[in-house]
C-alpha positions as CSV (number, residue, x, y, z in Angstrom):
1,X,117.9,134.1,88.9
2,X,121.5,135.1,89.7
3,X,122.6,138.2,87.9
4,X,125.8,137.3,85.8
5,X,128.5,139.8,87.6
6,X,131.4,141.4,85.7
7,X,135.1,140.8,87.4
8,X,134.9,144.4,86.0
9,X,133.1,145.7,89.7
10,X,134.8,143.8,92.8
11,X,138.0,145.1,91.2
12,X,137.0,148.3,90.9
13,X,135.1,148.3,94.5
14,X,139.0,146.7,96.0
15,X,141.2,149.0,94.5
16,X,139.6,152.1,95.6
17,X,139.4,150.8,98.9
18,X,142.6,150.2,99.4
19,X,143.3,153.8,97.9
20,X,141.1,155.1,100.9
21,X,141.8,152.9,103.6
22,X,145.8,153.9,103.3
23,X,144.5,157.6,102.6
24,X,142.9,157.4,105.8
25,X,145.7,155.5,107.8
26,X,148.1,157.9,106.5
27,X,146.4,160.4,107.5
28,X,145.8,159.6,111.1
29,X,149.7,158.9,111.4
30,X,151.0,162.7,110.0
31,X,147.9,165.2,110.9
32,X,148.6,164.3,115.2
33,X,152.6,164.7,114.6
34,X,151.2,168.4,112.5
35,X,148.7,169.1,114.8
36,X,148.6,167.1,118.0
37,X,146.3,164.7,119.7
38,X,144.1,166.9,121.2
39,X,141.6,167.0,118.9
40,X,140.8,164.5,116.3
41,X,141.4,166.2,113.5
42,X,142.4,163.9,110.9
43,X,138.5,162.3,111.3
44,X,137.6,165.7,110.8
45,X,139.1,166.4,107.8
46,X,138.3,162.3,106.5
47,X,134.4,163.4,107.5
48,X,134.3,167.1,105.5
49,X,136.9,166.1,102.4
50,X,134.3,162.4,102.3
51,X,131.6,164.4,102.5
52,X,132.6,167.1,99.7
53,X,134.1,164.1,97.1
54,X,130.5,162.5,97.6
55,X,128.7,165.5,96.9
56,X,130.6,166.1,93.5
57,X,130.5,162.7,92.1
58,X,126.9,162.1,93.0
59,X,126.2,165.2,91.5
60,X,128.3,164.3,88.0
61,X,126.5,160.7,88.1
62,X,122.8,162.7,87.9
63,X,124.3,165.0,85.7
64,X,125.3,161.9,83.6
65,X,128.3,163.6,82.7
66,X,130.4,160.7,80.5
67,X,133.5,159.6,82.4
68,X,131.4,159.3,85.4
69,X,130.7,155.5,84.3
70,X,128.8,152.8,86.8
71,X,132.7,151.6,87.7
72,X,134.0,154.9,88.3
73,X,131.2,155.2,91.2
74,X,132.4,151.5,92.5
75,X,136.0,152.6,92.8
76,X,134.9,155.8,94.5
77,X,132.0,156.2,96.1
78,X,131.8,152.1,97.2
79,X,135.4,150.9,97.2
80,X,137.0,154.6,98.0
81,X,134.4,156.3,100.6
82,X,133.1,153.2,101.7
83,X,137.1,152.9,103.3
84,X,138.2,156.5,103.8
85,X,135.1,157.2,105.6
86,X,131.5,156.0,105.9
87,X,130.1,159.4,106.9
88,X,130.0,160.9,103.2
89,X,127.1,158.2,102.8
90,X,125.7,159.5,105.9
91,X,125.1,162.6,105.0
92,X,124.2,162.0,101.5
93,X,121.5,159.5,102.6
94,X,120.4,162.6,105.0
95,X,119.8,164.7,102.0
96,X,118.2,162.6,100.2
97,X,115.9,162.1,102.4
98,X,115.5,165.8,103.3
99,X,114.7,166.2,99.5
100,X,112.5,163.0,99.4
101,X,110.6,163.0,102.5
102,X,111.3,166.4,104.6
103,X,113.2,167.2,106.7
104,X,111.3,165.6,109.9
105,X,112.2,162.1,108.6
106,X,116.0,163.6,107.3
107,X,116.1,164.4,111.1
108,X,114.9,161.6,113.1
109,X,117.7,159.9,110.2
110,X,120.0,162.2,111.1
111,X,119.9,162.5,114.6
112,X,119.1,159.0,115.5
113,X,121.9,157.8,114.0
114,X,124.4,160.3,115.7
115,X,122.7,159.5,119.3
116,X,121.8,156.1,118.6
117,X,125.4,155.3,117.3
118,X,127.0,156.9,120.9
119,X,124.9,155.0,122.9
120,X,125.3,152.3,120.6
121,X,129.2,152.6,121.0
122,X,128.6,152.7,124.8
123,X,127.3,149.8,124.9
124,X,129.7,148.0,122.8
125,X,132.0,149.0,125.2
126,X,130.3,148.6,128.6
127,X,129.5,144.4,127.3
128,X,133.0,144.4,126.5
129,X,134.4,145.3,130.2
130,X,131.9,143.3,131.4
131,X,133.0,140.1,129.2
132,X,136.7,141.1,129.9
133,X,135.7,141.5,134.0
134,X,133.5,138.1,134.0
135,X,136.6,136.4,132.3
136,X,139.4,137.6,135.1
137,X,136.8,136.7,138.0
């Protein structure tokens, strides 16, 4: 059976991502005129301030404190996050399953998705030159 869905969510899920998505672009436009583009520093600060507004709503959902209502975590944690950055998931996933199954599994989690997602990009980007090269031959 399909569950009856409210028009209530996907709006809630789209408006916070365009919140964080032009969060995020306007912060990659000023922070390198601020600071320069030596150092990524506006994914820095995405990754920590993502990571930080996770940590206090999940922690006000389990608290079932009121205002915190099943849309409120759409248009933030879904539709915001999911947008502004994807890493506040990642590491929230990691402590959950530090708490849930140790910290071997929270590792392997952990670190294979930071190694695997390098190599992983590496890839991506060695089958692209290699499409790209294949094409101009």
């Amino acid at each position: 059976m399909i569950p009856t869905l409210s028009i209530r969510n996907p709006i809630a899920v789209s408006l916070g991502a365009i919140a964080g998505a032009l969060c995020r672009y306007y912060l990659n436009l000023w922070l390198p005129q601020i600071f320069g583009t030596g150092f990524p520093y506006a994914t820095l600060l995405v990754n920590l301030t993502g990571s930080f507004t996770i940590g206090v709503i999940s922690t006000l959902a389990i608290q079932q404190v009121g205002f915190i209502t099943p849309e409120i975590i759409l248009l933030l944690v879904v539709g915001f996050l999911g947008s502004y950055t994807t890493f506040s998931s990642y590491e929230l996933d990691s402590l959950n399953l530090w708490r849930g199954s140790g910290w071997q599994i929270a590792f392997f989690y952990w670190f294979g998705s930071a190694v695997g997602g390098f190599f992983s990009l590496y890839l991506g980007i060695l089958l692209a030159k290699f499409f790209i090269n294949a094409h101009h031959s």
